[in-house]
KOLMINU-785113 format. One record per residue: x, y, z of N, C-alpha, C in turn; residue in one letter. Coordinates in pm, whole numbers, padded with zeros to 5 digits, always signed. Layout:
XYZXYZXYZA...
This chain:
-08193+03912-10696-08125+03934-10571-08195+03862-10456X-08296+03843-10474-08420+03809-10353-08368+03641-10343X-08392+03580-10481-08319+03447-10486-08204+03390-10398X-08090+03482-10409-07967+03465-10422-07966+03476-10253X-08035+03587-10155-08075+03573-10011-08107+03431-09974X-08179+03385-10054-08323+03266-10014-08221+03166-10011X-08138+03170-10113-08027+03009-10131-07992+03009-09972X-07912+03181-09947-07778+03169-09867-07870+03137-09714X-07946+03201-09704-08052+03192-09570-08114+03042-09555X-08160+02976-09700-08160+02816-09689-08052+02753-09567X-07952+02784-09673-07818+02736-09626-07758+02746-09489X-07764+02864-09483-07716+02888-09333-07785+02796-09251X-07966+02796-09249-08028+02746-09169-07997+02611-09178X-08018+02544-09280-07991+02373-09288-07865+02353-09238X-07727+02454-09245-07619+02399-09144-07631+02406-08996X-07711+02541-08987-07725+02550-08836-07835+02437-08741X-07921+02381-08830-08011+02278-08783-07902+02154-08783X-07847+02094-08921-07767+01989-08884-07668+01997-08777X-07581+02106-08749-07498+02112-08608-07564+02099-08492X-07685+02172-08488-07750+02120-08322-07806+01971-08358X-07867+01928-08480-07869+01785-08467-07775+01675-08438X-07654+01736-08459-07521+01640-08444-07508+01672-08332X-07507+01788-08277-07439+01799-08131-07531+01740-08032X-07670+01668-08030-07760+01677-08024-07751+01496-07977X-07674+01440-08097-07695+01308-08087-07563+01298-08004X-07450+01372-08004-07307+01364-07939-07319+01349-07816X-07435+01459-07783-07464+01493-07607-07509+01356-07572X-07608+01315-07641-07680+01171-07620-07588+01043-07592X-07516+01045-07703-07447+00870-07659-07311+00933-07568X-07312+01049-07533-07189+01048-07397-07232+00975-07285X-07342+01092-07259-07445+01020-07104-07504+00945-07157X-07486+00866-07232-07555+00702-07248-07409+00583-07238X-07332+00680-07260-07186+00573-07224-07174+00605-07049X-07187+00750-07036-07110+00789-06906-07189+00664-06784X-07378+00725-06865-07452+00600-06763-07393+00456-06790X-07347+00376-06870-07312+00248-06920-07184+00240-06826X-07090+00330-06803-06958+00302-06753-06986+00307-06557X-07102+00410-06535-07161+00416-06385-07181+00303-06337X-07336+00267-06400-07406+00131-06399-07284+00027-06367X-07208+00025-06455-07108-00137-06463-07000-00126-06330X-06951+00020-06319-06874+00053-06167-06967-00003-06052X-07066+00058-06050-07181+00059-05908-07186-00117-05934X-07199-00192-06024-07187-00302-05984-07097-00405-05953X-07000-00348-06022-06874-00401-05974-06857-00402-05819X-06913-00294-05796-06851-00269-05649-06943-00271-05536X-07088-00335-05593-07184-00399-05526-07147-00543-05489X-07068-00648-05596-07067-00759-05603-06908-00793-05510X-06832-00704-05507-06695-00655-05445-06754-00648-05295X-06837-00563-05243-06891-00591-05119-06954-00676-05078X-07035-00733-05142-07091-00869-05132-06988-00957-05089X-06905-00980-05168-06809-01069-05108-06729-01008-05000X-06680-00892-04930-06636-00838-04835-06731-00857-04672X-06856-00913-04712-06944-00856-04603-06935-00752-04589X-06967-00644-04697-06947-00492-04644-06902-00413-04730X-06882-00273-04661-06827-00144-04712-06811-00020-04612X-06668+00006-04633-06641+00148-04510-06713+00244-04571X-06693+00302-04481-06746+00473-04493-06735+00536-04617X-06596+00536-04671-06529+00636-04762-06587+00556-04925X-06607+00448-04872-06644+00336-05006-06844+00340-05054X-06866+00398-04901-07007+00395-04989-07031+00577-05007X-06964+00663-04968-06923+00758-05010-06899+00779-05140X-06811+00693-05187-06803+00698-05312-06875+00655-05430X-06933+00565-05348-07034+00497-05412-07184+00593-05401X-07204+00663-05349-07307+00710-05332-07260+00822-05428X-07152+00915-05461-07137+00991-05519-07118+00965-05685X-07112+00794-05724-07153+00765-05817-07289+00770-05865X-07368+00686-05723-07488+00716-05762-07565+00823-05838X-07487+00940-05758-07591+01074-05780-07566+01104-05903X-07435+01116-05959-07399+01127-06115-07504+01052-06214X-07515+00894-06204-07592+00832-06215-07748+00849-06215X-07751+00905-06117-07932+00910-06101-07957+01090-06205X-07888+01127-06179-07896+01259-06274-07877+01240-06394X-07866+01142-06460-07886+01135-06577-07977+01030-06665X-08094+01005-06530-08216+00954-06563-08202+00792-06586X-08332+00738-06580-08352+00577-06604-08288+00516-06441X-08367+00496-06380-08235+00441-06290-08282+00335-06196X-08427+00291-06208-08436+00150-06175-08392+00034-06076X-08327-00052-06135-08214-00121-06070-08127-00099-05999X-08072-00001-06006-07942+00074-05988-07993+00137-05805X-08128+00210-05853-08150+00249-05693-08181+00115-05588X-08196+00017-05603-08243-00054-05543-08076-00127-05455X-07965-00132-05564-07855-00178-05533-07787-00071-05449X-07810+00099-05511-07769+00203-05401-07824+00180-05263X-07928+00112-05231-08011+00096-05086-07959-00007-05051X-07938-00120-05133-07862-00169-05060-07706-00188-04980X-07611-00120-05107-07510-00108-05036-07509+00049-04911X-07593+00113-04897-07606+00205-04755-07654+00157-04657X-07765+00006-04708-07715-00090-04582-07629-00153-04504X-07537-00169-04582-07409-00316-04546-07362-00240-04434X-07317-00354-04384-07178-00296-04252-07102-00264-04272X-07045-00195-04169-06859-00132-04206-06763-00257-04150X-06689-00322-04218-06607-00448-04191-06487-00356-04077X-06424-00229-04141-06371-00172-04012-06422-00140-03923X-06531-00114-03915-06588-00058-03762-06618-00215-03678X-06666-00310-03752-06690-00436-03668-06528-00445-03625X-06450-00449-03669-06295-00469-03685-06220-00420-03526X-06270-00312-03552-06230-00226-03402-06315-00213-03304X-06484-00284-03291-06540-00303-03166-06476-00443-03138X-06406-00520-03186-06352-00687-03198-06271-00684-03092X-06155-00564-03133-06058-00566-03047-06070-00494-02903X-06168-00417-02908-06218-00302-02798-06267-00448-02666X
């Protein structure tokens, strides 16, 4: 009888270890895509302002709210250096409307 415990208690445990190992690696390559799909946005839309001279309000807003997604899920390097820079740029509308003022 003692055996027949030992198999099923094996068992249980080796499934319950392989599911958190799978779920484990699942969690992993999401936020390793989610960061892959951030990263490639935030630059898109670094190189998008670049050529604009700029970015409004609502755009580095958004961009900043990429960031943070981004920076919360670690490694982030490069990425902060391009966030500093686009909270530098100008607002092309605000130059827009001291033009006409």
């Amino acid at each position: 009888m003692n055996v027949i415990i030992q198999v099923i208690l094996t068992a249980v445990a080796s499934s319950v270890i392989t599911f958190i190992i799978t779920r484990y690696k699942m969690d992993l390559a999401l936020r390793k895509g989610v960061q892959a799909l951030l990263r490639d946005r935030m630059q898109q839309c670094y190189e998008t302002f670049k050529i604009k001279d700029g970015c409004t309000i609502p755009e580095k807003e958004n961009f900043a709210n990429m960031y943070t997604q981004y920076h919360s899920l670690g490694k982030n390097g490069v990425m902060t250096n391009i966030y500093n820079a686009v909270l530098k740029m100008p607002d092309p509308e605000k130059d827009d409307v001291q033009s006409v003022i």
